[in-house]
C-alpha positions as CSV (number, residue, x, y, z in Angstrom):
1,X,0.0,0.0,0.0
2,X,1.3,3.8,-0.6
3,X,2.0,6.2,1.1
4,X,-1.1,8.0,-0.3
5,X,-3.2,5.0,0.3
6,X,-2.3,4.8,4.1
7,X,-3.0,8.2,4.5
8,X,-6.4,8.4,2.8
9,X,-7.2,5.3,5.2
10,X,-6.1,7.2,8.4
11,X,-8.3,9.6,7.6
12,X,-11.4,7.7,7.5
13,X,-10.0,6.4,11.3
14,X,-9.6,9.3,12.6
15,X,-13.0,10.8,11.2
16,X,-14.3,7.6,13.4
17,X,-12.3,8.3,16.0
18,X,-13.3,12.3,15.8
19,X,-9.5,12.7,16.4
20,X,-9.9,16.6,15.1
21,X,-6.5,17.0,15.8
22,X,-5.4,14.0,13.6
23,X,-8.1,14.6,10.8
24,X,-6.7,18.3,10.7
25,X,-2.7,16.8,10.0
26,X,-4.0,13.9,7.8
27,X,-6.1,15.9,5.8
28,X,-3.3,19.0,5.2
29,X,-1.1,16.0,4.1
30,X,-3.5,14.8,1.4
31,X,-4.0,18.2,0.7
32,X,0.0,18.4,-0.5
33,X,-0.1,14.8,-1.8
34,X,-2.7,15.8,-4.3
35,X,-1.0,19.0,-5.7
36,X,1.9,17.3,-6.1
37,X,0.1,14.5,-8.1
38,X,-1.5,17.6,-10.1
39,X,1.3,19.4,-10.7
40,X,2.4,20.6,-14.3
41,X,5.2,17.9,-15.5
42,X,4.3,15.3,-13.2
43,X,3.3,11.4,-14.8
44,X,0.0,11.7,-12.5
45,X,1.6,8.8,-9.4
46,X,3.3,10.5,-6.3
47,X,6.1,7.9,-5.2
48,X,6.9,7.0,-2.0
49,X,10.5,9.1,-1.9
50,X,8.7,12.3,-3.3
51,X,6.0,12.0,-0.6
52,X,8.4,11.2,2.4
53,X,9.8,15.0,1.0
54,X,6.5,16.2,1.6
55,X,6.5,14.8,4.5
56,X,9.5,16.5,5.6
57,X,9.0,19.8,4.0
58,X,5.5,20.0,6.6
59,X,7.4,19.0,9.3
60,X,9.5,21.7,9.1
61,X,7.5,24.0,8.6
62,X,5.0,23.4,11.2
63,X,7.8,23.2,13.7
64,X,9.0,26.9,12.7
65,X,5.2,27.8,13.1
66,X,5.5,26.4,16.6
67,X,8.7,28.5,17.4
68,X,6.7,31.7,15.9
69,X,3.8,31.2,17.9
70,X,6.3,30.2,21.4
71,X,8.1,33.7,20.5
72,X,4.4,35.8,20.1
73,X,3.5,34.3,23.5
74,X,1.2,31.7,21.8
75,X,1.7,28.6,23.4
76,X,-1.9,27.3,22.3
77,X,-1.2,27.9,18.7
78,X,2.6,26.8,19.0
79,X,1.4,23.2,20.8
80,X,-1.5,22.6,18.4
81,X,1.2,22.7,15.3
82,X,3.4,20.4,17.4
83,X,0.9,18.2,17.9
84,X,0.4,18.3,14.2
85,X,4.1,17.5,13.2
86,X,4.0,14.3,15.8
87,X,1.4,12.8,13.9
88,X,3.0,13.2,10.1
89,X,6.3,12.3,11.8
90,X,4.4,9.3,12.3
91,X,5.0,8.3,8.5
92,X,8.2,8.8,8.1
93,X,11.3,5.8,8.4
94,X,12.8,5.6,11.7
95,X,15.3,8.9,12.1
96,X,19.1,8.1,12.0
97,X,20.5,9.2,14.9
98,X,23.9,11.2,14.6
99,X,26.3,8.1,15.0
100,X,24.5,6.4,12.6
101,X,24.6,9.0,10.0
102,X,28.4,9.2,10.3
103,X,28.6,6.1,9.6
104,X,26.8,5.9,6.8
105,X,28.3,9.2,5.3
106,X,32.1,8.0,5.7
107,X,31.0,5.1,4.0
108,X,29.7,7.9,1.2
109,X,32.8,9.5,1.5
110,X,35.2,6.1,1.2
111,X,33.3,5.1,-2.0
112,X,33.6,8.4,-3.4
113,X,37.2,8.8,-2.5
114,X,36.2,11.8,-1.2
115,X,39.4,14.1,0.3
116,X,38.4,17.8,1.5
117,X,35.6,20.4,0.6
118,X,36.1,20.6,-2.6
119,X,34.2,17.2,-2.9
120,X,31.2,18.2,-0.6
121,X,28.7,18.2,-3.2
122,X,29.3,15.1,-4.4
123,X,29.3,13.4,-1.3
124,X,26.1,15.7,-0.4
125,X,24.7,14.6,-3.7
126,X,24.6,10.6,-3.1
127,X,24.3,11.0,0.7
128,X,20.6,13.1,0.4
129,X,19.6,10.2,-2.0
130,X,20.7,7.5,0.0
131,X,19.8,8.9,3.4
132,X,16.0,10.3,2.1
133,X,13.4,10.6,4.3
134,X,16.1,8.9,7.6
135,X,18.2,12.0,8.3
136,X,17.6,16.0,8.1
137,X,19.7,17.3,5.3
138,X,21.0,20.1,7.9
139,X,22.5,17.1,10.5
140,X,23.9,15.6,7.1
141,X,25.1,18.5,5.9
142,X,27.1,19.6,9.1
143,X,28.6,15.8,9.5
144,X,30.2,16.1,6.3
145,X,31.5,19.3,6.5
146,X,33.2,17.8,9.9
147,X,34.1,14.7,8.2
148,X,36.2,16.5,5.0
149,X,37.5,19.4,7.1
């Protein structure tokens, strides 16, 4: 089952459920899932890697609402768009956690025979492909720079 598939079914759950707070995150999701499957120059499917980028992109963004709203003195609004990012969090792949992503990435970097900085976008190219959707291109992006400096 896709991505999109899963999420039209938790929607009809949480309209059962009358999770509001759910229904409100699910439904924004399929909101984004369909524009992308819309958009000008697309073959009409979403895939799974561009919807975990979806996924990511409203993640983020919901969580910079959230530090908005904590700096306006709006706690409310701040924990409702938390609440919102733990529940499409919940369809992502298991995070890497910073050893893990070292790892990986010197692995990147031995394959490539990567040496200094002048090889960061290469390594940044095949590590964002390989690493989609399990790592937050910022963590990746500061392990390599440690990693070639």
């Amino acid at each position: 089952m896709s991505l999109f598939d899963t999420i039209s079914e938790d929607i009809k759950k949480a309209m059962l459920a009358r999770d509001h707070v759910a229904l409100e995150a699910l439904r924004g999701i399929k909101k984004e899932f369909l524009e992308a499957k819309t958009a000008k120059g697309t073959d009409g499917e979403l895939h799974d890697d561009a919807a975990l980028k979806i996924l990511q992109k409203m993640i983020k963004q919901r969580r910079e609402s959230a530090e908005m709203y904590v700096a306006g003195k709006r706690q409310d609004l701040a924990d409702a768009e938390l609440a919102q990012a733990e529940i499409i969090a919940r369809y992502l792949p298991q995070q890497m956690n910073p050893e893990q992503i070292t790892e990986a990435l010197k692995q990147i970097i031995a394959e490539l025979g990567a040496t200094s900085m002048a090889d960061m976008g290469k390594v940044m190219g095949v590590a964002s492909k390989q690493l989609a959707g399990k790592a937050d291109g910022k963590a990746i992006s500061t392990i390599v720079r440690q990693l070639l400096a």
